[in-house]
C-alpha distance (Angstrom), angle and dihedral (degrees) to the residues before:
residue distance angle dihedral
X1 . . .
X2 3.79 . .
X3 3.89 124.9 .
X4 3.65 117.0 -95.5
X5 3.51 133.4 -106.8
X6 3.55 110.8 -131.1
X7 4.19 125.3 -124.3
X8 3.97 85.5 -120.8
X9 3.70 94.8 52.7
X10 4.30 89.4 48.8
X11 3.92 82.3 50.3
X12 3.51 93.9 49.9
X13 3.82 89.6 46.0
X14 3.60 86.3 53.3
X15 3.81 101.6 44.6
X16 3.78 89.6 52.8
X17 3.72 97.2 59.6
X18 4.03 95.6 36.6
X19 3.85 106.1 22.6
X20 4.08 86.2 151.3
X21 3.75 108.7 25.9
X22 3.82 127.7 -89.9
X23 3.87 104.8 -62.1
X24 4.14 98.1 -168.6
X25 3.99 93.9 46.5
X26 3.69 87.0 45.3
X27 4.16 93.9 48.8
X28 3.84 88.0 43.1
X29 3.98 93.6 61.2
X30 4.12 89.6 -132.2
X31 3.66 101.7 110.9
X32 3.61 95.2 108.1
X33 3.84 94.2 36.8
X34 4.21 102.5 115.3
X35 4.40 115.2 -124.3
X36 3.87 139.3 153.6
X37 3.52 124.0 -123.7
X38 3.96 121.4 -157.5
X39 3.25 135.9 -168.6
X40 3.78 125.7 -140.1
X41 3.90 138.7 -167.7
X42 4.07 109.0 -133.9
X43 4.24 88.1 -173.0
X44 3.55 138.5 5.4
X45 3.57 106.4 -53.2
X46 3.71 130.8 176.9
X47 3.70 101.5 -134.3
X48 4.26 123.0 -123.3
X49 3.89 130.9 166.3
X50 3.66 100.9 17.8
X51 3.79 81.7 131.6
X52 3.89 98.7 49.2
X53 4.00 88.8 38.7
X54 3.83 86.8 59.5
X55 3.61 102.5 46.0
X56 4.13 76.3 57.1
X57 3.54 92.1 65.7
X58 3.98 92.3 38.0
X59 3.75 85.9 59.7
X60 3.44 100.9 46.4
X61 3.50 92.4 53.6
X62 3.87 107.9 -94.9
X63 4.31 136.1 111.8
X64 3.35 121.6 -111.6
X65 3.72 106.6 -139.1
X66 4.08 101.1 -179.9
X67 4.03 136.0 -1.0
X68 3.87 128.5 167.8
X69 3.84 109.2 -136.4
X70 3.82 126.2 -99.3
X71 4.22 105.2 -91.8
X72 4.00 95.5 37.7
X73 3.86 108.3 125.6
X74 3.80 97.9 -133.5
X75 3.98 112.5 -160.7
X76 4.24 115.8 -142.1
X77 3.79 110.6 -64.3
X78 3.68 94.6 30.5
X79 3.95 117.4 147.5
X80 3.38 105.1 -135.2
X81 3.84 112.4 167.8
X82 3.93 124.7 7.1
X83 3.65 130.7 -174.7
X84 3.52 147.4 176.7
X85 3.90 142.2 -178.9
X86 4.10 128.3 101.5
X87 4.04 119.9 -8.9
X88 4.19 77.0 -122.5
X89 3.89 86.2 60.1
X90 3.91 96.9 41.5
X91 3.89 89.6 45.4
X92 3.31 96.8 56.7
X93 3.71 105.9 38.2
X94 3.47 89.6 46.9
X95 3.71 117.4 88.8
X96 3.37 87.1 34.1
X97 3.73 105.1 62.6
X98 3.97 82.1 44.5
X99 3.55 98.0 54.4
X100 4.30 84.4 52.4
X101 3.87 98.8 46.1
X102 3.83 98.8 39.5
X103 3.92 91.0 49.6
X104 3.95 101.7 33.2
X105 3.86 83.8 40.6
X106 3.83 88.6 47.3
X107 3.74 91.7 56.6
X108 3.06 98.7 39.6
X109 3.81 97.2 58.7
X110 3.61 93.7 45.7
X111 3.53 81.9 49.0
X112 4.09 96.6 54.8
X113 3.98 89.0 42.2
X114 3.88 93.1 65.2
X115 3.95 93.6 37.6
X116 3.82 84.5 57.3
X117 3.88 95.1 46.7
X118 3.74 94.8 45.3
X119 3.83 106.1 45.5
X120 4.07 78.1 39.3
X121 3.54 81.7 74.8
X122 3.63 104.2 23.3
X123 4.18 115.3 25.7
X124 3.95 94.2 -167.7
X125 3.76 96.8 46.3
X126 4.14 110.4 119.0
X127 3.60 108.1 -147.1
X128 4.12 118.1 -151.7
X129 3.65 135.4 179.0
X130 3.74 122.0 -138.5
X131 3.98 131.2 -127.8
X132 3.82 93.4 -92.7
X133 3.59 98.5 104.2
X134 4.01 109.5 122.3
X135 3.78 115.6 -78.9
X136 4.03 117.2 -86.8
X137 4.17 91.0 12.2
X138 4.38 90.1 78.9
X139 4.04 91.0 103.8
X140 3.51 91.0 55.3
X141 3.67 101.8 33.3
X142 3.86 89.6 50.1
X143 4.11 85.8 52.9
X144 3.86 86.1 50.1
X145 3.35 99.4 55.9
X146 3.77 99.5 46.6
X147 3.48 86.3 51.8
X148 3.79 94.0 61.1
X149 3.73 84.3 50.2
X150 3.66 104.2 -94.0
X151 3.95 135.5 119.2
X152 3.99 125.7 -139.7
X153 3.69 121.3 -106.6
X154 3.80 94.1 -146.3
X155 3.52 135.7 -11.6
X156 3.98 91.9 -153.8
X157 3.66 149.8 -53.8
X158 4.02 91.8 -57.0
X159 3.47 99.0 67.6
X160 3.73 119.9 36.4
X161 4.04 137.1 30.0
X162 3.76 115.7 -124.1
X163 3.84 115.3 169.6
X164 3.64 112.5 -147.8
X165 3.98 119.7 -177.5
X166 3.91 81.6 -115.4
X167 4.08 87.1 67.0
X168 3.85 90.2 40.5
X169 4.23 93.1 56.9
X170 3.61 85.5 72.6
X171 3.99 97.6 49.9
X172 4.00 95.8 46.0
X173 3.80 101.6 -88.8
X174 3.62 138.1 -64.9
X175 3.85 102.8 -46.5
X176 3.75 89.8 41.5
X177 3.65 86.3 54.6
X178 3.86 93.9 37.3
X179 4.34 84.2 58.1
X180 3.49 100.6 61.6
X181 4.18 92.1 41.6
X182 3.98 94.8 104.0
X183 3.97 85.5 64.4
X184 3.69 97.0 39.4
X185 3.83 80.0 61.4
X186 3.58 98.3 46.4
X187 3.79 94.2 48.9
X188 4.20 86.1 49.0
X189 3.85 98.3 37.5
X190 4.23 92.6 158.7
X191 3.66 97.0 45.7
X192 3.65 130.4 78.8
X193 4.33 111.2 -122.7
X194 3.98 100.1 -133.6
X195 4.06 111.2 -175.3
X196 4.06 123.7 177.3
X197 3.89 122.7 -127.9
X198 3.47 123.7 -144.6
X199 4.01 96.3 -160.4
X200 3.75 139.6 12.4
X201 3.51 91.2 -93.9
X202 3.61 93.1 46.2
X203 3.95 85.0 56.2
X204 3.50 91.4 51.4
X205 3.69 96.1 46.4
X206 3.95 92.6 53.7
X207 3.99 91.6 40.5
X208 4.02 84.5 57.2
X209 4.27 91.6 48.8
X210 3.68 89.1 57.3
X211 3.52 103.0 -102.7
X212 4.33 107.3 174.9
X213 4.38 85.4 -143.9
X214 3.71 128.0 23.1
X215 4.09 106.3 -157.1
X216 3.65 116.7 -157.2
X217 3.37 111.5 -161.7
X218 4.35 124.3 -154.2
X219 4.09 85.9 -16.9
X220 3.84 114.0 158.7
X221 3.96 112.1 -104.5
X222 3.84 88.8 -118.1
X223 3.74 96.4 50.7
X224 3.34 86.7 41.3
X225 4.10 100.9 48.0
X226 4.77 86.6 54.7
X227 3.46 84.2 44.1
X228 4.24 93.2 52.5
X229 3.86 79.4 51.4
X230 3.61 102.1 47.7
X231 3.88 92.3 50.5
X232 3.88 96.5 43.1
X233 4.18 86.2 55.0
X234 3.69 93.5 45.4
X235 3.85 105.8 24.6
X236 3.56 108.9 32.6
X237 4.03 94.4 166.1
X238 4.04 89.2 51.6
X239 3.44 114.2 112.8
X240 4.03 112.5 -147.2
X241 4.09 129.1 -150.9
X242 3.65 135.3 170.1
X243 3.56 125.7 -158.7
X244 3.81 135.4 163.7
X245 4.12 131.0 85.3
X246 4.03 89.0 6.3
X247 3.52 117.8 147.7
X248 4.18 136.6 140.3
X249 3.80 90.3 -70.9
X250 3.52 84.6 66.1
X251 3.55 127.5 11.6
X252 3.71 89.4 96.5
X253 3.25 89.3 72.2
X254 3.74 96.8 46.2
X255 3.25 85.9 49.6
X256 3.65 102.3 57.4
X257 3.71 92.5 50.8
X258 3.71 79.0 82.9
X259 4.10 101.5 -121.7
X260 3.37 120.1 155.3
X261 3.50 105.7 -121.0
X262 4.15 136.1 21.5
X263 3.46 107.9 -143.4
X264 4.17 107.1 -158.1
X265 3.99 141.4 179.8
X266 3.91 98.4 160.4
X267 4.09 85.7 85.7
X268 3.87 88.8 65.0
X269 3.85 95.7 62.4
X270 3.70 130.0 52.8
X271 3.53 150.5 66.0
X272 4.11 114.3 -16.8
X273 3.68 123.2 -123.6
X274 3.85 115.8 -77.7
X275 4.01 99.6 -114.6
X276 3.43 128.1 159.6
X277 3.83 128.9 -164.4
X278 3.66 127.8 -164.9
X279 3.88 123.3 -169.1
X280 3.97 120.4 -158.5
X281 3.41 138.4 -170.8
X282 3.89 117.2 -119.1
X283 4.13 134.6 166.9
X284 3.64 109.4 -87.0
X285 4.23 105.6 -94.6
């Protein structure tokens, strides 16, 4: 299951590229000409928005004739998405649906690639991506991610509590935060309190309070693996996470510390997906 992309957000997608119609296929005379476009993998790519890139074409006025859903691990030379209708249609849908499966499909194999390493090394480990994707892409980038087999962390500020040390400035610190955690819980009995250490001790401190998750954030893996230790003898019913500067070089190691949950943002930036598309011209059927 993946969260949909809604029919305003393709139209927006759409608007943006073409607000005024295609001036070059319209001064070439070929809008009406008939074609296929295909889409092809040129490496292993974990597959995303094969749906949404399709209901491009639909909208511009072509057929979609095959697509590969979003999640399938396509090896080089995989077809993924083919079209056809008017070179009008296929012009205009077409930079579009590339720009969403070569970045979804880029994020979404980084994605896979880390979930691989890390429950490598740890099978139980949940792996989440944070809210750091880049303004007006989250729909997509939260599709991505699942597809590569990962879950988000938090979708914003409305639905989940995460206590940073910026939040606890304004309440008199950490242990003047950590007092009054027994009626943060009762005013929030259905969600889970989550609050980031700066330090072991910090970690320990919050695990003590109650906390449900203790997030360490940018700790080293062997500081981090005796502190895993310390809290699982002590504070059985303490959830741990790390987060910070973890990517596929290292989230092996992360993972082997045996946390509970890698918390990443290094999927959402980096090189797109290697795609190619080729449009030809064919007799009308």
């Amino acid at each position: 299951m993946y969260y949909p992309i809604a029919d305003s957000d393709i139209e927006r997608f759409i608007e943006e590229d073409v607000p005024y119609g295609d001036l070059t296929s319209t001064l070439l005379g070929i809008g009406e000409e008939h074609g296929q476009i295909a889409f092809t993998t040129r490496e292993r790519t974990v597959i995303c928005c094969t749906e949404e890139a399709g209901r491009v074409f639909e909208k511009c006025g072509a057929i979609i004739t095959s697509t590969l859903p979003s999640g399938t691990v396509a090896a080089p030379g995989t077809a993924i998405l083919k079209a056809e209708g008017s070179a009008a249609a296929l012009h205009t849908g077409w930079k579009v649906a590339m720009n969403l499966l070569e970045y979804a499909s880029g994020i979404a194999t980084r994605t896979n690639t880390i979930v691989q390493h890390a429950r490598a090394a740890n099978p139980a480990i949940n792996v989440v991506t944070t809210r750091k994707s880049f303004p007006g892409t989250r729909k997509i980038s939260m599709k991505a991610i699942m597809a590569g087999g990962a879950f988000p962390h938090r979708l914003g500020l409305s639905e989940s509590i995460l206590v940073f040390s910026q939040h606890t400035t304004f309440l008199g610190g950490l242990d003047r935060f950590l007092e009054t955690l027994p009626d943060l819980k009762k005013r929030a009995p259905e969600q889970k309190i989550l609050v980031e250490a700066d330090s072991s001790d910090e970690a320990l401190r919050i695990a003590r309070a109650g906390a449900d998750v203790v997030q360490l954030d940018k700790m080293a893996v062997a500081e981090l693996a005796a502190l895993v230790v310390d809290i699982r003898n002590r504070f059985p019913a303490t959830s741990i996470s790390a987060a910070g500067g973890i990517n596929a070089e290292n989230a092996s190691a992360y993972a082997a510390t045996g946390i509970d949950i890698l918390v990443l943002s290094s999927v959402y930036f980096g090189k797109p997906a290697d795609i190619s598309a080729v449009i030809t011209h064919q007799p009308k059927p």
